[in-house]
N, C-alpha and C positions, 0 to 999 in steps of 0.2 A: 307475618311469619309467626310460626308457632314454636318458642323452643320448649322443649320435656327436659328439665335440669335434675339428674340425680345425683343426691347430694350430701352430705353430712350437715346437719345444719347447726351446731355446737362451732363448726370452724368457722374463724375468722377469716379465711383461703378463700372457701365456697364463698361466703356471704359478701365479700369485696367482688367477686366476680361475679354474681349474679349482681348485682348493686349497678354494676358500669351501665347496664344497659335499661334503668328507670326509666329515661326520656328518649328509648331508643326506635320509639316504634312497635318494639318485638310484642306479642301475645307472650307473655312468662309463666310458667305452671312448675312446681317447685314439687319433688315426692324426695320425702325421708325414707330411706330405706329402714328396715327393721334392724336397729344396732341397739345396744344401752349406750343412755346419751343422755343429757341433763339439761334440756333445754334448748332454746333456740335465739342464736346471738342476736341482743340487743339490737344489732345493727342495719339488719334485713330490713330493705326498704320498698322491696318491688316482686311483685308479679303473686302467683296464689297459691298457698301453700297448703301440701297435702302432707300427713304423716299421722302417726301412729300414735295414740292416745298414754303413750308413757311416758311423756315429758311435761315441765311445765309449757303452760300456755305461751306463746309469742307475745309480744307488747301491745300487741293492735295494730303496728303499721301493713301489714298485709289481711289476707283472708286467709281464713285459718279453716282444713276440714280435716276432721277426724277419722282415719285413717280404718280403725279397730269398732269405733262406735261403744266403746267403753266409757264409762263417767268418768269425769275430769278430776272428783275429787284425788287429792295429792297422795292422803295413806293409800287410797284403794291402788292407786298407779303403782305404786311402790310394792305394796304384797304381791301386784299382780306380777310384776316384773321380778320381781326377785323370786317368787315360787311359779308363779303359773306357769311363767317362760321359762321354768328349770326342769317341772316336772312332765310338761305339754307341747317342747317346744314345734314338734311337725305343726302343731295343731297351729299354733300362733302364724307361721311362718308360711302355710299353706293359705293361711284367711289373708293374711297381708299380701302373697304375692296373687293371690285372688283382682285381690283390691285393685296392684298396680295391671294388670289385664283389665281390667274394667275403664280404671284410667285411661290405659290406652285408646280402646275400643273407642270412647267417648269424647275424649279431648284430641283424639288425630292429629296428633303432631308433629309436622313438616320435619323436623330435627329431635333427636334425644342425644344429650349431652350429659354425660356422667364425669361428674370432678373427682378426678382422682379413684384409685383401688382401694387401698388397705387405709382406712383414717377413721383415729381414735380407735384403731384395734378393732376394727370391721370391714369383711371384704363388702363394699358396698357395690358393687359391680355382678356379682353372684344372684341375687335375684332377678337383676335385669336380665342377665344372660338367660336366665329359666325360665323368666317368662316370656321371652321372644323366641323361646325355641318351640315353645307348646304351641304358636299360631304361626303359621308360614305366611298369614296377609302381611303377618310386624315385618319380614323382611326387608320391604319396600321402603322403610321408615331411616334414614340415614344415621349411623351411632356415631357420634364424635367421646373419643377418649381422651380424657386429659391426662397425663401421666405427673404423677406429685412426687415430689421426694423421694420417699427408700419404696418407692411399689415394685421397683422391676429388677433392683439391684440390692435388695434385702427381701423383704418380704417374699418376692418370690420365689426367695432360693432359700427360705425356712424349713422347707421341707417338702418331697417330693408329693406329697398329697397341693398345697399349695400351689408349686409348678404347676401342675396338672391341669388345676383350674384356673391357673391364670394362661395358660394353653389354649384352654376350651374359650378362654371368654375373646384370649386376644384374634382367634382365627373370623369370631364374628364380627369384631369391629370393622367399620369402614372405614374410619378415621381417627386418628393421633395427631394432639397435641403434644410437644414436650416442654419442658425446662432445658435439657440439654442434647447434647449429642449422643449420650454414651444410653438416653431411655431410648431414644432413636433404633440405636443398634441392637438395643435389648429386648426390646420389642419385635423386631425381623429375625432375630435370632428365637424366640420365642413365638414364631409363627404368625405373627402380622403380615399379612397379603393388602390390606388395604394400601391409603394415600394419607403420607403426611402430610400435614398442614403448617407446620412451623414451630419456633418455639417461641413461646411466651411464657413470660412468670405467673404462678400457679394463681397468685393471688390477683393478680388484673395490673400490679406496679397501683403506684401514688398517682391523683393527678397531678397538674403544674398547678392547679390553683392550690390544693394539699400543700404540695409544695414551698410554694409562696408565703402560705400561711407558718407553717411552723418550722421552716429552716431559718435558721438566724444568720443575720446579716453580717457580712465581716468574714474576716480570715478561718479558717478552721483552724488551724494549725493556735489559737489564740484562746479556742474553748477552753474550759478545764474539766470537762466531765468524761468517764472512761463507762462503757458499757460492758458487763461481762455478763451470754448468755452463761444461766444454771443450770440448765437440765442434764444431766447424770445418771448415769445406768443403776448408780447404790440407791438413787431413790427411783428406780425403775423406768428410768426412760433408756431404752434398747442402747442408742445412737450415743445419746448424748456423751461428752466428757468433762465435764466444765473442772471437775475438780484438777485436772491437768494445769488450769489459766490458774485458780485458788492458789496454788503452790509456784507457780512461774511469778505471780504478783510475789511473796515473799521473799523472793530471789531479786527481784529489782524495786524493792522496798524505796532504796532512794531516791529512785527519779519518779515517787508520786505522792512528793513533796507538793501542797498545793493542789493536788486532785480528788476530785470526789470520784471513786469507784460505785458502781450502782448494779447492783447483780439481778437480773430478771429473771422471772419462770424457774426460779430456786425451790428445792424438792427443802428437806426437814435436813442431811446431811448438808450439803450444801450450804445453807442459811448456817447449820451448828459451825462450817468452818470460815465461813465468813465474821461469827463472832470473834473466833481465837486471830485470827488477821485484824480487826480493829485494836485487844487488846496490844499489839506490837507494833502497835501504831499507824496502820493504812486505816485509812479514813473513804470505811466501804459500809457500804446498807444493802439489803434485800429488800426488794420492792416486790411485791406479792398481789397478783388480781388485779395490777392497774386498767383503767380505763382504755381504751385503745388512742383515744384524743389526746392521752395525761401522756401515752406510749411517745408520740410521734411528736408530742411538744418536748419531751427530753431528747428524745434520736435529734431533733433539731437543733440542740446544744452541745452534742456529744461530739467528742475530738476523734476516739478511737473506737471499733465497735470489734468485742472478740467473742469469736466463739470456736469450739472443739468438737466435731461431732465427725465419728466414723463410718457414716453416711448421708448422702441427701442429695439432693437436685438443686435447684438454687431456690435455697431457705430465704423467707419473705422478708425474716429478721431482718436479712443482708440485702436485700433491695430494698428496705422502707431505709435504713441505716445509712444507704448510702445515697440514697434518693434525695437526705435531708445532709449531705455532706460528709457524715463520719468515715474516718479510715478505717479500713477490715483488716483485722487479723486471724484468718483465718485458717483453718486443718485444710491440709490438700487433698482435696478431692477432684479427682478426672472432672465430674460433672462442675465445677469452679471455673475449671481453667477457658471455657466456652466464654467466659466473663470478666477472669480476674488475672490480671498478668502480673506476676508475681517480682516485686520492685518495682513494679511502674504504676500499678494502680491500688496495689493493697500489700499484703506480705502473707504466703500459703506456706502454712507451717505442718512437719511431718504430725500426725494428732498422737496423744500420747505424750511427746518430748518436751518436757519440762524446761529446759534448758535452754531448748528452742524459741519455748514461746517469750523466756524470761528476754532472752537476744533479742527478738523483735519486740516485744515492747520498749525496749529501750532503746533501739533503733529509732523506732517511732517518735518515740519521748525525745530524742536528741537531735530531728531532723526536720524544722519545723519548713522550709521548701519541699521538702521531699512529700508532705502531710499537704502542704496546700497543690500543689501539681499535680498529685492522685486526686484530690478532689475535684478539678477540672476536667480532667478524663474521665472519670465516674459521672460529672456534670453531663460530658456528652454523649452518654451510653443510655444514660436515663430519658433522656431528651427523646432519642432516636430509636429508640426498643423498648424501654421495660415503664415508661410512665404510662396511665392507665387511656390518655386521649389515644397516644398509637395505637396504642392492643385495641382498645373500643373500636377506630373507627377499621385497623386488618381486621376485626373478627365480624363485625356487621358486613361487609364484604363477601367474607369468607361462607356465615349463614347464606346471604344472597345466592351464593355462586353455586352451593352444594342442592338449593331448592333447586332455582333455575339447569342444574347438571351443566353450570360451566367446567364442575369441578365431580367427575367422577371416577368412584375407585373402582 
């Protein structure tokens, strides 16, 4: 079987989902769409990689083709991208979507799977669409759509230029994946005609050996480390709220007596108010650029995992977090509630309320049954739906079924 994955290749999302299926049998073929983008995650371990000559190089673990045929050297990439794509861009964007026609034509691909829409601020779904529209043989060719995070439930609704083409693009797909319910409905209401396929987490979940490996042993409710994601709209992340939890932590100052607070993916403000919180005594760090192994060997010791954000699907933060045990404290969001039942397996707090989140942490901090019981029901969610063996072996199936037309939309 041949899958056509388009993909961001900067996300850690993409690159865990394409990764599942190494030793799966599949023929893999990998196309970067044209975004600015800085690289290609470490972590890519499988299948052959195609993209556009303005990033650095991949590590070696894949094959690597040059998308543009431009020199590698790093200034020239950078001139190029920062002027040539500002002053030329038809020019760039017509030779690259050249390329993926060519692709097509060549590598004939039983499946094309595109992860996700709008990631790292690129609709990466846009050139697919326009180049399957220029040939009516690509019809024949099965599209699965992934839906991520804020694609259908922000993004889209940015502006009616945006709708538009997420219009045009969703009436072509034949198929959807989600995260939740509510991309399901957003997607039909936005003119999807195809067949969904189900939901699964964006990023493919944890395995059980991952798993094993860096959840520690013992009680949760016994850790002492408290996770708070950072990312914040003052340092430009749309969604994000963190500095909501920042101030809810000084509000229950004294139940994290004993705790190490650890703030991750922290912007420049964030990190500055995380300073003035240590001076008063919480005993908190920013951790910045950790490793993704360093990531999931602390999620593995974390008691509490919080975060704030005014949109999303079900954030990977929040599956790797609870995959290794930690309790969520998390903003309520519709797309949540498909997973998280509010007192019984996490605590979904209104985003924004200060006050709010200051209650539940100290709920949390003061309930140490109630911390290990969610961790048992989050045990058997991960088990059963979102660790990456499930997904791996629904989606090889799924490819199967959609070659074969067990499965047509």
């Amino acid at each position: 079987m041949k899958i056509l994955f388009i993909a961001e290749l900067t996300s850690i999302h993409a690159i865990k989902w394409i990764n599942l299926f190494k030793e799966s049998g599949l023929n893999i073929t990998i196309y970067q769409s044209l975004a600015p983008s800085y690289g290609v995650n470490d972590l890519l371990n499988c299948g052959i990689l195609y993209l556009p000559n303005i990033h650095s190089k991949p590590t070696g673990k894949t094959q690597y083709i040059n998308t543009l045929g431009y020199p590698s050297n790093i200034i020239f990439q950078k001139v190029l991208f920062h002027c040539g794509f500002k002053i030329a861009p038809n020019y760039f964007k017509e030779k690259h979507n050249s390329y993926l026609s060519y692709l097509i034509n060549n590598y004939k691909p039983d499946i094309i799977h595109s992860l996700g829409l709008y990631v790292n601020g690129s609709n990466i779904c846009l050139p697919l669409m326009e180049t399957l529209k220029r040939n009516r043989k690509y019809n024949q060719i099965p599209w699965i759509y992934s839906t991520w995070g804020a694609d259908l439930d922000y993004f889209a609704q940015l502006s009616d230029d945006n709708l538009a083409k997420v219009k045009q693009m969703l009436k072509r797909v034949d198929f959807q994946i989600a995260e939740c319910q509510r991309d399901k409905e957003l997607a039909i209401k936005f003119g999807f005609k195809g067949k969904f396929l189900g939901y699964f987490p964006g990023g493919g979940g944890l395995s059980l050996k991952t798993i094993d490996r860096y959840c520690k042993k013992g009680s949760v409710s016994k850790r002492r480390i408290i996770i708070v994601k950072g990312r914040d709209y003052i340092d430009g992340d749309p969604i994000g709220r963190a500095m909501t939890i920042m101030k809810a932590l000084l509000l229950c100052k004294h139940k994290l007596n004993g705790y190490q607070v650890i703030v991750i993916q922290a912007g420049k403000n964030i990190t500055h108010e995380a300073s003035k919180l240590k001076v008063k005594g919480i005993n908190i760090i920013c951790l910045s650029g950790l490793p993704y192994t360093k990531l999931l060997e602390l999620m593995g010791k974390t008691k509490i995992f919080i975060a704030d954000t005014i949109n999303d699907g079900l954030p990977n933060t929040l599956v790797e977090s609870i995959s290794l045990g930690a309790f969520p404290i998390h903003s309520n969001l519709f797309s949540l509630q498909d997973w998280i039942k509010n007192r019984e397996n996490g605590l979904l707090v209104d985003s924004g309320d200060i006050k709010k989140y200051a209650y539940s942490i100290n709920m949390a901090l003061s309930n140490d049954n109630f911390i290990d019981r969610a961790s048992k029901i989050n045990k058997k969610i991960v088990f059963s739906r979102l660790c990456s063996d499930v997904v791996k072996k629904k989606m090889i199936q799924i490819y199967k079924d959609i070659i074969n037309e067990n499965i047509i939309h």
